[in-house]
C-alpha positions as CSV (number, residue, x, y, z in Angstrom):
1,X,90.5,347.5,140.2
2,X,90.1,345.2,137.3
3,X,88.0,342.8,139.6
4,X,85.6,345.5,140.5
5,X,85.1,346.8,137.5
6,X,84.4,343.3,136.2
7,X,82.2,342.6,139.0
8,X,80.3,345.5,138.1
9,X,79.7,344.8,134.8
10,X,78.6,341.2,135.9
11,X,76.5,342.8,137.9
12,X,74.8,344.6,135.3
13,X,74.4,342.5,132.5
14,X,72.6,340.1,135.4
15,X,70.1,343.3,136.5
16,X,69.3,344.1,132.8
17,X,66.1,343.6,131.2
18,X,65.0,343.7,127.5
19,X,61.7,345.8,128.8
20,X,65.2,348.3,130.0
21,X,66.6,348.2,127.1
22,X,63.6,349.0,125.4
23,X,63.0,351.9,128.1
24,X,66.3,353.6,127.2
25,X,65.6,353.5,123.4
26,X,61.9,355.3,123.8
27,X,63.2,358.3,126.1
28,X,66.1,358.4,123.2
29,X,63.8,359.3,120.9
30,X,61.9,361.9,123.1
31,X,65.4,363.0,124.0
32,X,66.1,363.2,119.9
33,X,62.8,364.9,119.6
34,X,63.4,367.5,122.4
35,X,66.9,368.4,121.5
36,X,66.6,369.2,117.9
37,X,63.6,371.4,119.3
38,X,65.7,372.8,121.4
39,X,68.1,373.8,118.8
40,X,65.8,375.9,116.5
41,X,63.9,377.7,118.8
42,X,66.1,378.7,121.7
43,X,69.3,380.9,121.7
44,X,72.7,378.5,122.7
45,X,72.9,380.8,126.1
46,X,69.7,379.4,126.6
47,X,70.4,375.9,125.8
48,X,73.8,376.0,128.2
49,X,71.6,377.2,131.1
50,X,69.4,373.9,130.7
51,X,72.1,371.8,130.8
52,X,73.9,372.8,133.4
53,X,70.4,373.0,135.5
54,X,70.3,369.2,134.3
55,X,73.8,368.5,135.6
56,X,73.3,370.0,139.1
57,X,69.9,368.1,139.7
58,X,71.5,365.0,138.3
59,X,74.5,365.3,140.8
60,X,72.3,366.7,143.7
61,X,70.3,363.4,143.1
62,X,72.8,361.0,143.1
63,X,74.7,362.6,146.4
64,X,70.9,362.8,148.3
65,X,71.6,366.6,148.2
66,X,67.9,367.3,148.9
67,X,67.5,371.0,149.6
68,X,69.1,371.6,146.0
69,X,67.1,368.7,144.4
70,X,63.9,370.2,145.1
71,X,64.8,373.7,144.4
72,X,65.8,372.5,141.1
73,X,62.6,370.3,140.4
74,X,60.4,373.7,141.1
75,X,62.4,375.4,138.9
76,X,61.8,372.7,135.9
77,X,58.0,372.5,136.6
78,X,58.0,376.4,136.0
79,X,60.1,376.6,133.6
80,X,57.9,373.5,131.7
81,X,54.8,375.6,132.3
82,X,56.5,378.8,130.4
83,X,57.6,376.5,127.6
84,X,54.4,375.3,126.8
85,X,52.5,378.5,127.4
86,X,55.5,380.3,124.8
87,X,55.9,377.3,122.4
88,X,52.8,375.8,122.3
89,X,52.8,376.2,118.3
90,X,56.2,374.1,118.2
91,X,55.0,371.7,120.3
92,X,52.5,371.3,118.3
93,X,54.4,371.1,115.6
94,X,56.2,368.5,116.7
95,X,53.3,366.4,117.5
96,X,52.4,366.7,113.7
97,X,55.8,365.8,112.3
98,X,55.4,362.5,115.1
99,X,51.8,361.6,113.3
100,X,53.3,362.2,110.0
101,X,55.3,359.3,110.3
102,X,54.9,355.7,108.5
103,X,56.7,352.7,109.2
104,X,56.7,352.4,105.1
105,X,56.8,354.3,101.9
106,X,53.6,356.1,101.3
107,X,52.6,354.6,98.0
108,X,50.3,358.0,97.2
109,X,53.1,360.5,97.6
110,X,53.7,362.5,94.7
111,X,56.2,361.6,92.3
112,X,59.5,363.1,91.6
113,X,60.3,364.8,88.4
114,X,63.1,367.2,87.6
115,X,60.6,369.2,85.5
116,X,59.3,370.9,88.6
117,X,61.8,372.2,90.0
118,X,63.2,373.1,86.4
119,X,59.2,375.2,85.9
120,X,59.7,376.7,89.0
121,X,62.8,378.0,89.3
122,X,62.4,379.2,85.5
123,X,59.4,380.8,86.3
124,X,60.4,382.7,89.6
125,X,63.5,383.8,87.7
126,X,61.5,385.7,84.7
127,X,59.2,386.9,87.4
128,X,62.2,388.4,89.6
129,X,63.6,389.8,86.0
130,X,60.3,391.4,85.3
131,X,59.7,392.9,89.0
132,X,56.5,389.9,89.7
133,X,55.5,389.2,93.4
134,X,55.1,385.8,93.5
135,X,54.7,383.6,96.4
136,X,54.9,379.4,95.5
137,X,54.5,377.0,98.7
138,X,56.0,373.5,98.1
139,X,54.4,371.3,100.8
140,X,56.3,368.9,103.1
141,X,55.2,365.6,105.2
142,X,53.4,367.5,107.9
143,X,49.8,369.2,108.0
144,X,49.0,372.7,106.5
145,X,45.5,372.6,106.4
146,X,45.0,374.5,109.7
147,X,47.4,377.0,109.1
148,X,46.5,378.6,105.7
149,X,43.3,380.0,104.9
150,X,41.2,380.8,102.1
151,X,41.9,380.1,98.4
152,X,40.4,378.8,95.2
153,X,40.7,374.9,94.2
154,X,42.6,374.2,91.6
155,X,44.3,370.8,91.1
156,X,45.9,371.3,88.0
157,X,49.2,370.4,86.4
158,X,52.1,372.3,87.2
159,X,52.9,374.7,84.3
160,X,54.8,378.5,83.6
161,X,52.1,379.9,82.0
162,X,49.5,378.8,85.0
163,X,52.3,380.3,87.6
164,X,52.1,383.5,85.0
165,X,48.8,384.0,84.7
166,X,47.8,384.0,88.4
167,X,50.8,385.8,89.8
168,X,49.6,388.5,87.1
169,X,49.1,391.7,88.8
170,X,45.7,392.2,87.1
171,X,44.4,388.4,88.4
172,X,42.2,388.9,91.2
173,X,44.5,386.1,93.3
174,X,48.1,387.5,92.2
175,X,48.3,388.5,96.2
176,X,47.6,385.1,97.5
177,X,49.8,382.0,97.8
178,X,49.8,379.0,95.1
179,X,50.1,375.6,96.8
180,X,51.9,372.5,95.6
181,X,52.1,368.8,96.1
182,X,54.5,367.2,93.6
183,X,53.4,368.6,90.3
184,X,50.0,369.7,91.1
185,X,48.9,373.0,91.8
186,X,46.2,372.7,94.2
187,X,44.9,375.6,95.2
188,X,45.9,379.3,94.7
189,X,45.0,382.6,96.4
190,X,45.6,381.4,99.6
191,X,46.6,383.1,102.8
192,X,49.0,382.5,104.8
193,X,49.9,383.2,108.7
194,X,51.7,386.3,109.3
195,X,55.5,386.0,111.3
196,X,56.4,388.4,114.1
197,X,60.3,387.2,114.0
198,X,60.9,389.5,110.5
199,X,63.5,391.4,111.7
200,X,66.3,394.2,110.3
201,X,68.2,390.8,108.5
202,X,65.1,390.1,106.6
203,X,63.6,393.2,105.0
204,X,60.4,392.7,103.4
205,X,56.8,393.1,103.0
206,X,54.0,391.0,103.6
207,X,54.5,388.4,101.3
208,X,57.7,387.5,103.4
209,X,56.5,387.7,106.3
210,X,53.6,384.9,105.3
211,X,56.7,382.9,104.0
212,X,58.2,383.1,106.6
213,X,55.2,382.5,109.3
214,X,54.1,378.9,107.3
215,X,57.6,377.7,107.2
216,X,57.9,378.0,111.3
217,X,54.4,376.0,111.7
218,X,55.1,373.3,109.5
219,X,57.9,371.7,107.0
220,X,57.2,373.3,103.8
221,X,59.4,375.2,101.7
222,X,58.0,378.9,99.8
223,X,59.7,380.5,97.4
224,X,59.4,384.6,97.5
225,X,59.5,386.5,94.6
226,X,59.9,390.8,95.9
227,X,57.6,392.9,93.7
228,X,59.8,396.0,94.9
229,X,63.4,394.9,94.7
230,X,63.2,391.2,92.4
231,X,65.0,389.6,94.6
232,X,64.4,385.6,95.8
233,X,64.3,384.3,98.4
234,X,63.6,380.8,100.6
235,X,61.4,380.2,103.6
236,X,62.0,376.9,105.2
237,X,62.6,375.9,108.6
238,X,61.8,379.2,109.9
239,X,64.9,380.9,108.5
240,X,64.1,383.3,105.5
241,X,67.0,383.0,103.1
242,X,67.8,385.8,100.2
243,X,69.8,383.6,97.2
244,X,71.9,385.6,95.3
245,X,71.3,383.3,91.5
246,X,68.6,380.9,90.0
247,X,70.6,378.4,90.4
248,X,71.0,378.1,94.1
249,X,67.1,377.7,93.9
250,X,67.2,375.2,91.9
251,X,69.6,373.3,94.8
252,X,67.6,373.9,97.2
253,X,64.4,372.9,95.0
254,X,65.7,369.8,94.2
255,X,67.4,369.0,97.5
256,X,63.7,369.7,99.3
257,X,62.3,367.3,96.3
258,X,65.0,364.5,96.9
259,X,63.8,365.0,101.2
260,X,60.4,365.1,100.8
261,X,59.6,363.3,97.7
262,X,62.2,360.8,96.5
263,X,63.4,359.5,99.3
264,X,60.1,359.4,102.0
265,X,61.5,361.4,104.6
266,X,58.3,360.8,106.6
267,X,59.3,356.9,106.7
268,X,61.3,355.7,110.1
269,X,63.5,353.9,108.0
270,X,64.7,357.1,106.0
271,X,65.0,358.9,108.8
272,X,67.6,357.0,110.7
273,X,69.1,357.0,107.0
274,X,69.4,360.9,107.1
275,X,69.7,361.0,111.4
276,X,71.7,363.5,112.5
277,X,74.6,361.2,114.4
278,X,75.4,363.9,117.0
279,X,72.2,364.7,118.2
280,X,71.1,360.8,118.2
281,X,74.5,360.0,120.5
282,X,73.7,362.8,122.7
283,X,70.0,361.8,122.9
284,X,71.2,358.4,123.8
285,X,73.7,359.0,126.1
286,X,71.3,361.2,128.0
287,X,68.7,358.3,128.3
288,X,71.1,356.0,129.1
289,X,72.5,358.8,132.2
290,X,68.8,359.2,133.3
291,X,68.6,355.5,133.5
292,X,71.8,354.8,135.4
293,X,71.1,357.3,137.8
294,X,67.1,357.2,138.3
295,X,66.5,353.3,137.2
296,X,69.4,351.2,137.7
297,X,69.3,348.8,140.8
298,X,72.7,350.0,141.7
299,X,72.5,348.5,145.3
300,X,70.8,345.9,147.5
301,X,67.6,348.0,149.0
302,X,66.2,346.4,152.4
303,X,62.1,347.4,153.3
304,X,60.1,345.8,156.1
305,X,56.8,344.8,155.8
306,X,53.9,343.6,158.6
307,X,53.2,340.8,156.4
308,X,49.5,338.8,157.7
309,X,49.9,334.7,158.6
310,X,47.2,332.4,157.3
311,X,46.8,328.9,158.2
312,X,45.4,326.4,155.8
313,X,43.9,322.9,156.8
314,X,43.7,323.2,160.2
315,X,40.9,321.4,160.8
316,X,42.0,318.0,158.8
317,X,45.3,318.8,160.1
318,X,47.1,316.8,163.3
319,X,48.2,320.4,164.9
320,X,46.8,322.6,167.3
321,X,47.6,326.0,167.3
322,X,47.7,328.4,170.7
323,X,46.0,331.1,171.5
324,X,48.9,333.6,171.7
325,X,50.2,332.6,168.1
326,X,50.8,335.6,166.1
327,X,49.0,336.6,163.4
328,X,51.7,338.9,161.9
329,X,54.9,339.1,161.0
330,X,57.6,341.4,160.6
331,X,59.2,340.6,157.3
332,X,62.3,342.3,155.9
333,X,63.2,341.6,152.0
334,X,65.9,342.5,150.4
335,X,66.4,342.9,146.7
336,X,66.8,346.0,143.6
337,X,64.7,349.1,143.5
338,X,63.4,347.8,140.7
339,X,62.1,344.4,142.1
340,X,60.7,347.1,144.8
341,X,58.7,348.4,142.5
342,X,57.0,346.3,141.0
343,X,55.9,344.4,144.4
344,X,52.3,345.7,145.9
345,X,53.4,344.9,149.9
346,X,49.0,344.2,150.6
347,X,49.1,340.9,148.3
348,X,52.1,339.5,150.9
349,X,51.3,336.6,153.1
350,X,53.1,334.0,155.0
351,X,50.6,330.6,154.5
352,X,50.8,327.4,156.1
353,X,49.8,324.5,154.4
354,X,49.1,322.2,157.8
355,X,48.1,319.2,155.9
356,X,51.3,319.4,154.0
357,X,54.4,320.9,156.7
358,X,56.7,318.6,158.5
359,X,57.4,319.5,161.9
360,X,59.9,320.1,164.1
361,X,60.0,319.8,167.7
362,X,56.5,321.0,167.2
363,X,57.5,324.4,165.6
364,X,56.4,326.1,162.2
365,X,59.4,327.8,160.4
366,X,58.7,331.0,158.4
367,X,61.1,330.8,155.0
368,X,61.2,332.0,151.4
369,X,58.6,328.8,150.9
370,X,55.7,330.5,152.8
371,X,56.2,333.9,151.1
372,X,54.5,334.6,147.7
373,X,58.1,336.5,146.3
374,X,58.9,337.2,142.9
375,X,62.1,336.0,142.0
376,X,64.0,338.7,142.3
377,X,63.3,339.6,146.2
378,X,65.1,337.5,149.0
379,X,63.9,336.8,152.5
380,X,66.7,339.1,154.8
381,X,64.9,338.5,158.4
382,X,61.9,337.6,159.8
383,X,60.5,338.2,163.4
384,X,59.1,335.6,164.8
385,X,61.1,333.0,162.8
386,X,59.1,330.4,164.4
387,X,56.0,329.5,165.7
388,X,55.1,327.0,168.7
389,X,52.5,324.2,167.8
390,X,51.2,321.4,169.5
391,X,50.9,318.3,167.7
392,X,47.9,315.5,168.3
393,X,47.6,312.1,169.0
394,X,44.2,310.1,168.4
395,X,42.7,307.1,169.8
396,X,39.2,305.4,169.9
397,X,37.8,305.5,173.4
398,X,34.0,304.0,174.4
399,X,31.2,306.0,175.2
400,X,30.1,305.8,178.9
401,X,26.6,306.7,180.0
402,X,26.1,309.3,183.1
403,X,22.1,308.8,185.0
404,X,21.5,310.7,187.7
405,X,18.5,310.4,189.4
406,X,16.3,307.3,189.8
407,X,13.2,306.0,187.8
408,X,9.5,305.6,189.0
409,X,9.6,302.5,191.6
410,X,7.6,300.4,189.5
411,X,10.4,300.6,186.8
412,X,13.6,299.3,186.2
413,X,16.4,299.7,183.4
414,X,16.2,296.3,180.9
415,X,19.0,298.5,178.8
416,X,21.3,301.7,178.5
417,X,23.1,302.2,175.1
418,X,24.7,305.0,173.0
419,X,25.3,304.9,169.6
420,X,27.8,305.9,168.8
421,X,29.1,302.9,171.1
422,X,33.0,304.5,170.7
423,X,34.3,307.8,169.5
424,X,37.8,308.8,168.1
425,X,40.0,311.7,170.5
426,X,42.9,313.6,169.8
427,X,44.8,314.7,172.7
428,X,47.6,317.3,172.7
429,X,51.2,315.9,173.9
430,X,51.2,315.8,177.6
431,X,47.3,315.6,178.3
432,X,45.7,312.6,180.5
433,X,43.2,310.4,177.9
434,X,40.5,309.1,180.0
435,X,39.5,304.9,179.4
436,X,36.4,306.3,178.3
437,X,34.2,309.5,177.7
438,X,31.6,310.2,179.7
439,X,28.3,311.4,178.1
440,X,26.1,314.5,180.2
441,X,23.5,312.8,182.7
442,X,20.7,311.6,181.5
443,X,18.1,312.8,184.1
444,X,16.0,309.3,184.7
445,X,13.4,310.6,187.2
446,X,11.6,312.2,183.7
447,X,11.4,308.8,182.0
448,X,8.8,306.6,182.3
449,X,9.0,304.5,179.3
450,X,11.6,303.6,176.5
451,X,13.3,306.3,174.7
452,X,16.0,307.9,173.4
453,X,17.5,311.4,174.7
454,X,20.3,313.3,173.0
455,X,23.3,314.6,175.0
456,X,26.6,316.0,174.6
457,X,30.4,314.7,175.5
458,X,32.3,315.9,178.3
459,X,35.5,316.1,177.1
460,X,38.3,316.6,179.1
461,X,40.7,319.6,179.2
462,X,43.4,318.9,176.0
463,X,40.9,316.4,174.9
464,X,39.3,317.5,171.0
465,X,37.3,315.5,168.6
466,X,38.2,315.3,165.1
467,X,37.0,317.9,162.6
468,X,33.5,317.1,161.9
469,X,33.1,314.7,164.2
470,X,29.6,315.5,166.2
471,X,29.7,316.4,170.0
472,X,26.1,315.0,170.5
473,X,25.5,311.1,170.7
474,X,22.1,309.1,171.0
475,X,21.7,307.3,174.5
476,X,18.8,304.3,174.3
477,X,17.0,303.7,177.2
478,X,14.8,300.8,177.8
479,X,12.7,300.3,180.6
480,X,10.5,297.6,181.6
481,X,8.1,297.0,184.8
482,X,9.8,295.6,188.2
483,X,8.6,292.1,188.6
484,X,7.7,290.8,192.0
């Protein structure tokens, strides 16, 4: 038991690659992503239906239960569809918070001061004593811009009387929004979307229901002052939250300040400071599931491939190849899914290097030397594992001249030459050389003075010239008058 398990792990570290290890850590963060989406928009009945989905088409996959796999890959692609038809605004969403992060501190963030948070909770506490609807928006790290609308510029510093004299209910933008980054006022009069999730545990009129609609589009924090009953209350992660005293706002005032302001939520850095640990583990431990069961090269995986067989150098070579030689082979590699993968079977060839290969009773061998393999594949089998070649032996043998025919009778032949005098043959093993190689005839009736013809070689069968060596020779032919 201990030697398998310790094989197996050998067996692991060995297949692991830093490109894997960087593979689990990205769908982690999707995974981290996903599940605390997840969390805060669907109902825990919900969220146990997903997984166990998740555990049947993880099990179905790794047993080759293929009826149930597919079924259950249908299911995810509709069910996919329906999320982002239902949830498009929280996808979005998340696709903000994902830009809104910096590797860094942003430099032009606002500054903390406990001032603010002391203005506003004083202020939204006199105007909850004297019965003021007030509606403050604190913004976060992610985008706003398209989700409020309207409003008057303001950019001015932060103070009561300014949050007095435009929540006034004879100022023309007392109904609006005021928006905040740090201790500016920005803008004021502004409207904000309306939420449809304001149910019997929230009670409350419009100004709520604006609270509450910003805070589940992006990551800021409003503060609600009630015209009708005075009461406070806390929009912020798309929960609307009733406080019972002034001083549980200023917690959560100067908790959101500390988040958002002090310490740079937006920055990775930060964030893995404040990570939720569960939710991290779980998002790794499902990437690293996924991985096992979908990428791992858990076994030995054997494919066969018609692989093409190219010859190099033949021509400057000393080898003859047959006619029936194949010019394909079967090849079967073995190796990891993952080396699998990355292969593209068209670029495989087996190549011969003639000039270069040592022979053996006349026979190529096909090995892991002629294949262009990444490491990580292995030659299993190949058919043929050999191929039949003849080798060639050269010599020098002279030319000889064929006539046929006879010249005029007043004629005779002073001299018959070829030039070349002597050519070089190869012969395959077992084939007759000839002492010498006979040119085609030169037809003499046709001649009538000196001159020079061009003819071929007749070489015999298993007879070849060397590569770019000419067939056609010169032949000479002098002639002078018969004397009497």
């Amino acid at each position: 038991m201990i030697e398998t398990l310790s094989s197996s792990l050998q067996d692991f570290v060995r297949n692991i690659r830093i490109i894997d290890l960087l593979d689990i850590g990205l769908i982690s963060v999707v995974f981290y992503l996903l599940l605390n989406w997840l969390i805060q928009s669907l109902s825990r009945r919900t969220l146990i239906g997903f997984a166990t989905l998740f555990v049947i088409y993880v099990f179905a996959r790794v047993t080759g239960m293929y009826l149930t796999e597919l079924l259950i890959q249908t299911l995810f692609i509709i069910i996919l569809i329906g999320l982002v038809v239902v949830f498009q605004s929280d996808i979005r969403r998340v696709v903000d918070r994902i830009g809104a992060w910096t590797f860094f501190d942003n430099e032009d963030t606002p500054t903390y001061s406990n001032t603010v948070t002391d203005i506003i909770t004083e202020a939204a506490s006199k105007m909850s004593d004297n019965r003021t609807g007030a509606l403050i928006v604190i913004r976060g790290q992610e985008d706003w811009e398209r989700h409020i609308d309207g409003g008057i510029e303001l950019n001015g510093q932060l103070t009561i009387p300014l949050l007095y004299s435009i929540f006034n209910p004879k100022a023309p933008g007392h109904d609006g929004a005021v928006l905040l980054e740090g201790d500016k006022l920005v803008r004021f009069g502004v409207h904000l979307p309306l939420s449809k999730n304001l149910g019997k545990n929230h009670p409350g009129g419009t100004r709520h229901a604006a609270a509450l609609g910003l805070c589940e589009q992006c990551d800021s924090l409003v503060v609600v002052v009630s015209e009708e009953r005075g009461t406070i209350s806390v929009a912020q992660h798309g929960q609307l939250t009733a406080l019972e005293s002034s001083s549980e706002l200023k917690n959560k005032l100067d908790k959101f300040w500390d988040e958002h302001y002090q310490l740079q939520d937006s920055t990775l850095i930060d964030w893995w400071k404040k990570r939720n640990l569960r939710t991290v583990l779980a998002s790794v431990a499902l990437a690293v599931i996924l991985w096992l069961g979908f990428a791992y090269p858990s076994g030995t995986v054997y494919r066969t491939y018609s692989v093409p067989i190219e010859y190099l150098n033949l021509q400057s070579s000393n080898v003859t190849m047959q006619d029936s030689l194949p010019m394909q082979a079967r090849v079967t590699l073995s190796g990891s899914e993952q080396a699998f993968r990355s292969l593209n079977p068209s670029e495989l060839v087996v190549s011969f290097n003639l000039e270069e290969e040592t022979l053996i009773s006349d026979k190529l061998s096909i090995t892991e030397s002629n294949l262009n393999l990444s490491n990580d594949l292995r030659l299993y089998d190949v058919n043929p594992k050999t191929l039949k070649v003849k080798t060639l032996r050269q010599v020098r043998r002279p030319v000889k001249v064929s006539t046929s025919g006879s010249l005029p009778d007043d004629l005779e032949i002073s001299g018959l030459s070829s030039d070349p005098k002597t050519v070089a043959v190869s012969a395959i093993e077992g084939a007759t050389l000839p002492d010498s190689i006979t040119t085609e005839a030169v037809d003499l009736t046709a001649i009538d003075q000196t001159t020079s013809v061009t003819k071929d070689l007749i070489l015999p069968d298993g007879v070849t010239l060397p590569a770019g060596t000419p067939r056609q020779i010169t032949i000479s032919i002098k002639v002078q008058n018969k004397t009497q």
